[in-house]
C-alpha positions as CSV (number, residue, x, y, z in Angstrom):
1,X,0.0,0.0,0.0
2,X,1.4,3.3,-1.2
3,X,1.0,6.5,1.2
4,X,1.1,9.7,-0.2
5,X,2.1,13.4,0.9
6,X,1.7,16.4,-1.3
7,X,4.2,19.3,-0.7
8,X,2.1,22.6,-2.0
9,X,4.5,26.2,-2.1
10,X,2.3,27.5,-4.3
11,X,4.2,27.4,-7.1
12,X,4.7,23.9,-7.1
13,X,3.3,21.2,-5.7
14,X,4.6,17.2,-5.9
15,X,4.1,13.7,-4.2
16,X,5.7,12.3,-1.9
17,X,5.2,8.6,-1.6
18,X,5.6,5.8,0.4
19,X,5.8,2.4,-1.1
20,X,7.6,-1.2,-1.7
21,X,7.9,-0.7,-5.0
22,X,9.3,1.7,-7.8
23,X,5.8,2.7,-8.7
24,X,6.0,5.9,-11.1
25,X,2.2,5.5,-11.8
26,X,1.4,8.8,-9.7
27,X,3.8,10.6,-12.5
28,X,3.0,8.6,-15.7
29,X,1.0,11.2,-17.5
30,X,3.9,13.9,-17.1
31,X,6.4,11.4,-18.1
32,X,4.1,10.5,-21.4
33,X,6.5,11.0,-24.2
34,X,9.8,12.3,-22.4
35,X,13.3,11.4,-22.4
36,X,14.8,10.1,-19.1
37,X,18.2,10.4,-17.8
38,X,19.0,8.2,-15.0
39,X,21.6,8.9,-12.8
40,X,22.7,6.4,-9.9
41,X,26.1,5.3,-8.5
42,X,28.2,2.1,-8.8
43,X,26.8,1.0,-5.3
44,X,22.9,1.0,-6.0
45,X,23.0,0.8,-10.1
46,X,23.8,-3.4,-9.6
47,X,20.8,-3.7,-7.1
48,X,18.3,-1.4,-8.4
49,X,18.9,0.0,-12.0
50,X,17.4,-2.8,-14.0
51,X,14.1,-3.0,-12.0
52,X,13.5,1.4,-12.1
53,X,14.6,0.9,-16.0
54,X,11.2,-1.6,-16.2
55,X,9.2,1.1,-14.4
56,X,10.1,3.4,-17.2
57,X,9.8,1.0,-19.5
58,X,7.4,3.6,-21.9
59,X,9.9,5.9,-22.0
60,X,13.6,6.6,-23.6
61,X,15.9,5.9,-20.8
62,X,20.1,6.5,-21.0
63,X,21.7,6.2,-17.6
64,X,25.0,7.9,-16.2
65,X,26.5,5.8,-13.3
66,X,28.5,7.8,-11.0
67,X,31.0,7.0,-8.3
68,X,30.1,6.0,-4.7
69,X,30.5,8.5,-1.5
70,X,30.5,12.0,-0.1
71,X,34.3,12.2,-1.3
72,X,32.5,12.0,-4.7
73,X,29.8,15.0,-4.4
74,X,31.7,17.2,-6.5
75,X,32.3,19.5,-9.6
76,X,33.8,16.9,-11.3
77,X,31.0,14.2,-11.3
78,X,28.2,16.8,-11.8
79,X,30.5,17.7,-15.0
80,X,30.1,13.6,-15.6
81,X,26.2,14.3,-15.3
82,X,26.0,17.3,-17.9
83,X,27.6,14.9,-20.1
84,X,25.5,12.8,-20.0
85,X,22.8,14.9,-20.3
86,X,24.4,16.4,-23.5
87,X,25.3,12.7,-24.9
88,X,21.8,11.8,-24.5
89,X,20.7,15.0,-26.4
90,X,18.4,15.9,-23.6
91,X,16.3,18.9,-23.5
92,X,14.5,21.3,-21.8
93,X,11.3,18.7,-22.2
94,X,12.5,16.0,-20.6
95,X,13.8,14.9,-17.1
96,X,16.3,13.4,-14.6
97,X,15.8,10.8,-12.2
98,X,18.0,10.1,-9.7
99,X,18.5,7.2,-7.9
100,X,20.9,6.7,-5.0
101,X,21.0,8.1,-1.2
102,X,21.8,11.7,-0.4
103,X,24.9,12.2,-2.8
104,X,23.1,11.1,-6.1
105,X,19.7,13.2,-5.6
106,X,21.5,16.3,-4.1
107,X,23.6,16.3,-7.9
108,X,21.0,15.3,-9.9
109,X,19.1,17.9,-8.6
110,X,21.9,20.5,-9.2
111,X,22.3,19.0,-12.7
112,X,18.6,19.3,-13.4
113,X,18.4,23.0,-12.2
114,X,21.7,23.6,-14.0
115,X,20.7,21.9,-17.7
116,X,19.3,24.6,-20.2
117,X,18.3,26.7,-17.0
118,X,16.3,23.6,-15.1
119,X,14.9,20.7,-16.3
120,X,12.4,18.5,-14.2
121,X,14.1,16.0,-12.2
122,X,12.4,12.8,-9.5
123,X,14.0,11.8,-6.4
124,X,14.3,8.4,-5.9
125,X,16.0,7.9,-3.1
126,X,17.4,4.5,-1.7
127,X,19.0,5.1,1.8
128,X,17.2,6.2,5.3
129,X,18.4,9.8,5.2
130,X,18.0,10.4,1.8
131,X,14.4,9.3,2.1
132,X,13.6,11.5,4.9
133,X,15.7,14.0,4.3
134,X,18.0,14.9,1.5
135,X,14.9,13.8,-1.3
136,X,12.4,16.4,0.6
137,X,12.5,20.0,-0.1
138,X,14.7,20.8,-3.2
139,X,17.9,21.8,-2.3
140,X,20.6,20.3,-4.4
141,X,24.1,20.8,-4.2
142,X,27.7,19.5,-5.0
143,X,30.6,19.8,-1.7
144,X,33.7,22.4,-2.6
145,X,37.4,21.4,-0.8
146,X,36.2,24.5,1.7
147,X,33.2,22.8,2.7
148,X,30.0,20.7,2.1
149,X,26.8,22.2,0.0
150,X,29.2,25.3,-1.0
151,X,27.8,24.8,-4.4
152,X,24.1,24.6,-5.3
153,X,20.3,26.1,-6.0
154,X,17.0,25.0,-4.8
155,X,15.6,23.0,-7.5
156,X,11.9,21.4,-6.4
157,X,11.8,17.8,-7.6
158,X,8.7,16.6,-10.1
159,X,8.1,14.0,-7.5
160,X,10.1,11.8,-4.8
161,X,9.4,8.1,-5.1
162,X,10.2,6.0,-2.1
163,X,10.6,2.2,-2.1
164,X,11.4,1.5,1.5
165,X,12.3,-2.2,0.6
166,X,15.4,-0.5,-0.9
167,X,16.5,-0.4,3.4
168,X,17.1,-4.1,2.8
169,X,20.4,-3.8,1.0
170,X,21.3,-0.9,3.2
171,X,24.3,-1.4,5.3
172,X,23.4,-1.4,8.6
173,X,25.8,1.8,9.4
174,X,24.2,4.0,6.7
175,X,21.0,2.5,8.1
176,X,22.0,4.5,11.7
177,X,22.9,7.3,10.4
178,X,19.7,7.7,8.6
179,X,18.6,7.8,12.2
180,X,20.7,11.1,12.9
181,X,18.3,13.2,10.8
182,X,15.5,11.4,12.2
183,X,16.5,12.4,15.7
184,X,17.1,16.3,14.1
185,X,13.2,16.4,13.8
186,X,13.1,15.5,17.5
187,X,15.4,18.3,18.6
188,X,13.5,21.0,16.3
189,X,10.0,21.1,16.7
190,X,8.8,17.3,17.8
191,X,9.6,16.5,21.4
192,X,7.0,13.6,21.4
193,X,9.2,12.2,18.5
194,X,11.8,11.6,20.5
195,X,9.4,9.2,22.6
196,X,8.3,7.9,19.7
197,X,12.3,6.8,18.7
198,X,12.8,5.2,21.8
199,X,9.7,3.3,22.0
200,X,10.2,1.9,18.6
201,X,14.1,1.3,18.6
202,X,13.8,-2.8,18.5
203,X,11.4,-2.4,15.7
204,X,13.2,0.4,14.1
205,X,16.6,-1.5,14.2
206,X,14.9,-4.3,12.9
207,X,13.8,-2.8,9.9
208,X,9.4,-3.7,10.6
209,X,8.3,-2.6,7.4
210,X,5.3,-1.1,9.3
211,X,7.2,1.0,11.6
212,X,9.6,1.8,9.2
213,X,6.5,2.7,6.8
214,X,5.6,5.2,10.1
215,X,9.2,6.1,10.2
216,X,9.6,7.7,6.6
217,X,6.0,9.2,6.7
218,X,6.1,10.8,10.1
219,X,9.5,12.5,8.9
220,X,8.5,13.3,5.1
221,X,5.6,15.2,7.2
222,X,7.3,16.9,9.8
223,X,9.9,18.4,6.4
224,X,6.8,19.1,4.6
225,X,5.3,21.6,7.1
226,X,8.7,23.4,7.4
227,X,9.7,23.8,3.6
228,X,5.7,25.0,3.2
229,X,6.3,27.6,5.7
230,X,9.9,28.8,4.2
231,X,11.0,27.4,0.9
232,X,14.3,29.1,0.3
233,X,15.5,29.4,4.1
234,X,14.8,32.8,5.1
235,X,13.7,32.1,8.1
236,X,11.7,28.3,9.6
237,X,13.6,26.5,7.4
238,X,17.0,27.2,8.9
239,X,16.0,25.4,11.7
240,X,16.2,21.7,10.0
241,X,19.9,22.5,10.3
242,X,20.3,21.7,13.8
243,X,23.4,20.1,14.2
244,X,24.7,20.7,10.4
245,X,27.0,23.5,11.6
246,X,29.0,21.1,13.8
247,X,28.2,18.2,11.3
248,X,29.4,19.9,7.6
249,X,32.8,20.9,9.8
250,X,33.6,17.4,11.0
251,X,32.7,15.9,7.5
252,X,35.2,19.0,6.2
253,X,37.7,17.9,8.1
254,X,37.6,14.6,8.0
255,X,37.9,15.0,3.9
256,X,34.2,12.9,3.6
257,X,36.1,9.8,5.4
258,X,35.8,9.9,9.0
259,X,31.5,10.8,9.7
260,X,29.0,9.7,7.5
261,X,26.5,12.9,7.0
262,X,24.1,11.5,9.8
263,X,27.2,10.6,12.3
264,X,28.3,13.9,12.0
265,X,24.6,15.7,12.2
266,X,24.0,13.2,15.4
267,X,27.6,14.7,16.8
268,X,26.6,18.0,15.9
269,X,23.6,17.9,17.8
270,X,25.4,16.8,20.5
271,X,27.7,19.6,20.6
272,X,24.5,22.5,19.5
273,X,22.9,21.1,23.4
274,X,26.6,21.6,25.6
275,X,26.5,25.2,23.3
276,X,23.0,25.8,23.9
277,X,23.6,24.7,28.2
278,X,26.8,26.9,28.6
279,X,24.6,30.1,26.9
280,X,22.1,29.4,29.4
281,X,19.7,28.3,27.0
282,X,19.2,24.5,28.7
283,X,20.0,22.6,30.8
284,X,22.4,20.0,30.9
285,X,19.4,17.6,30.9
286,X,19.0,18.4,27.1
287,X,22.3,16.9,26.1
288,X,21.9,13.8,28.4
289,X,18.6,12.9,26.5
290,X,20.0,13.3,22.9
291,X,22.8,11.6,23.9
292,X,21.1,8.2,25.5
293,X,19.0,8.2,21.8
294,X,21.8,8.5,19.4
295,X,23.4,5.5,21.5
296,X,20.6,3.5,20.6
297,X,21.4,3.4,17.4
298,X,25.4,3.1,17.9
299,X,25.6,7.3,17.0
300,X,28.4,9.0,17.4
301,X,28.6,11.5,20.7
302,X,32.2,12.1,21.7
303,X,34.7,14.0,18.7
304,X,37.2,11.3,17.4
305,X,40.8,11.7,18.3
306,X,43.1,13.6,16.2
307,X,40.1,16.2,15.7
308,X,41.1,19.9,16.5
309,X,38.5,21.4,17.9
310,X,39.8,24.6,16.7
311,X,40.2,23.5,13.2
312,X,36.5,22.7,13.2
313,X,35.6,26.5,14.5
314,X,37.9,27.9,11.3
315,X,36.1,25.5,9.1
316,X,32.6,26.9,10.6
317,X,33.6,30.6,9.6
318,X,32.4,29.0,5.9
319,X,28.8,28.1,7.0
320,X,26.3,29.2,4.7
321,X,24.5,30.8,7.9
322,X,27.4,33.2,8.5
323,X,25.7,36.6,8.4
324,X,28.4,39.5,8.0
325,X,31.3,37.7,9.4
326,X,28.9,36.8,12.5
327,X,28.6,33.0,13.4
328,X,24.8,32.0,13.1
329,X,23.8,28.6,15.2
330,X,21.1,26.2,15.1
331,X,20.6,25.8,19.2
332,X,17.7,24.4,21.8
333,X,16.0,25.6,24.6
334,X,14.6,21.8,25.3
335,X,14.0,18.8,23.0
336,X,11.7,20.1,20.4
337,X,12.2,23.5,20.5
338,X,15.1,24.9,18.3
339,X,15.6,28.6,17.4
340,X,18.1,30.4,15.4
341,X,20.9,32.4,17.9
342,X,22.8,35.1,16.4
343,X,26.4,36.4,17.1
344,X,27.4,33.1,18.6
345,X,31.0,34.1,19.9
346,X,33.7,31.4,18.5
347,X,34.9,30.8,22.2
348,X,31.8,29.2,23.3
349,X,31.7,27.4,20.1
350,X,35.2,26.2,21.2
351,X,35.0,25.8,24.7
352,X,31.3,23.3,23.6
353,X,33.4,21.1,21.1
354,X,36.1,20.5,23.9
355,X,33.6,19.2,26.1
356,X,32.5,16.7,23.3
357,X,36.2,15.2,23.4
């Protein structure tokens, strides 16, 4: 059974489904006719390729195969995906579709806003945090060797297509760190979430299809309300970064090898509470809570040796939310309820990451 959530900005409005299959039947009439480049990576093309070629079986399909990992979001292999887009002889008519976790539909989306001014693109996404995450929302993006998402435009996707039986194949560390942007909901606006999480951990680490089902949906929903609110992150929206301040600095430093995205989000969280309980925000209860649910699903909380903590602050001088040289945070003033704190002085952004050692 398929369930389906419709994202409206009023300029554009597109599904969001839930299923076990690669069903495309919700998009068929807008794909009547039109050329289809499909772009996955040479970890999911061997599993899944074949079976989302069959599901487009009415239409012209060429494919462009990129490599695996973070290391991999870059100039270079969104250069690979023109390419292919200019092989193909595709045009302003016709669409991309990616399929792969975060990496693949954050440069496919880039790739479709980028060819002949934006084409229309679909999400298919095959890992946990691509699914609730990365796929929602249409920002799409490619990492620069100064720091993650550098590069990019918001670029709304013609519809995301989830097969949750995709989790099957999915390692069971990616699978975790799927759950770091899960928890992210939990510290922004969803205390009860964070119930929810605990009560369901067996189940969730045991991939139930039905509370996995619940998983994806709840999540897909709570992004939904946020990106309806604020599209283009002037002001809501920034809150879905908690965490991602930390998290895009540790994946910086670690050159894409040391944190998958989620670790580091789940880290970053982890060092947003200690910020948020030193500025008096919370208290130290706040951390304590995050940290006992990211355990549960074998999370990061403590910074890996060899780490400089201030290497991670100079790194963070590069964030996107940097407003006139002034450092612009993601913090908490309890679970669920994340704001936006200006002028954040790099000391206590210092002195929080040194407690997370």
């Amino acid at each position: 059974m398929n369930h389906v959530l419709n994202i409206d900005l009023g300029h554009h409005q597109y599904p969001i489904q839930v299923g076990e299959y690669f069903d495309f039947s919700l998009v068929s009439d807008r794909l009547q006719g039109r050329k289809v480049l499909l772009v996955s990576n040479d970890c999911v093309a061997p599993l899944y390729l074949a079976q989302v070629k069959a599901a487009l079986s009415n239409n012209e399909v060429h494919v462009c195969v990129v490599q695996d990992g973070e290391n991999h979001k870059n100039v270079k292999s969104w250069q690979m995906i023109l390419n292919a887009a200019a092989q193909c002889g595709l045009t302003r008519t016709d669409v991309m579709v990616a399929l792969g976790g975060g990496v693949v539909c954050d440069m496919t989306g880039f790739a479709a806003a980028s060819w002949m001014r934006g084409v229309d693109f679909i999400q298919v996404p095959t890992t946990l945090l691509s699914q609730i995450d990365a796929s929602v929302g249409g920002k799409t993006g490619v990492n620069h060797s100064k720091g993650k998402n550098l590069i990019g435009a918001f670029h709304q996707p013609l519809a995301v297509i989830i097969n949750t039986q995709t989790l099957d194949t999915l390692p069971e560390r990616e699978f975790n760190a799927g759950i770091g942007e899960a928890v992210k909901y939990a510290g922004i606006n969803q205390a009860s979430f964070a119930d929810w999480l605990v009560d369901q951990q067996q189940a969730i680490r045991s991939k139930s299809p039905e509370v996995l089902t619940s998983l994806i949906t709840q999540c897909c929903q709570f992004k939904v309300d946020v990106v309806e609110q604020d599209e283009k992150e002037q002001g809501v929206r920034a809150l879905l970064n908690l965490g991602h301040t930390f998290g895009h600095a540790l994946e910086t430093a670690t050159a894409y090898q040391g944190y998958l995205h989620g670790e580091a989000v789940a880290l970053g969280m982890v060092m947003a509470a200690e910020l948020s309980h030193r500025l008096g925000h919370c208290d130290a209860s706040v951390r304590k809570t995050l940290e006992k649910l990211l355990q549960g699903f074998d999370l990061p909380i403590k910074l890996s040796k060899g780490l400089s903590p201030e290497q991670l602050v100079a790194l963070m001088r590069l964030d996107k939310k940097v407003q006139s040289g002034k450092h612009r945070l993601i913090l908490m003033k309890g679970m669920g309820q994340a704001f936006v704190a200006d002028g954040v002085a790099e000391a206590d952004m210092l002195a929080a990451i040194e407690a997370c050692v």
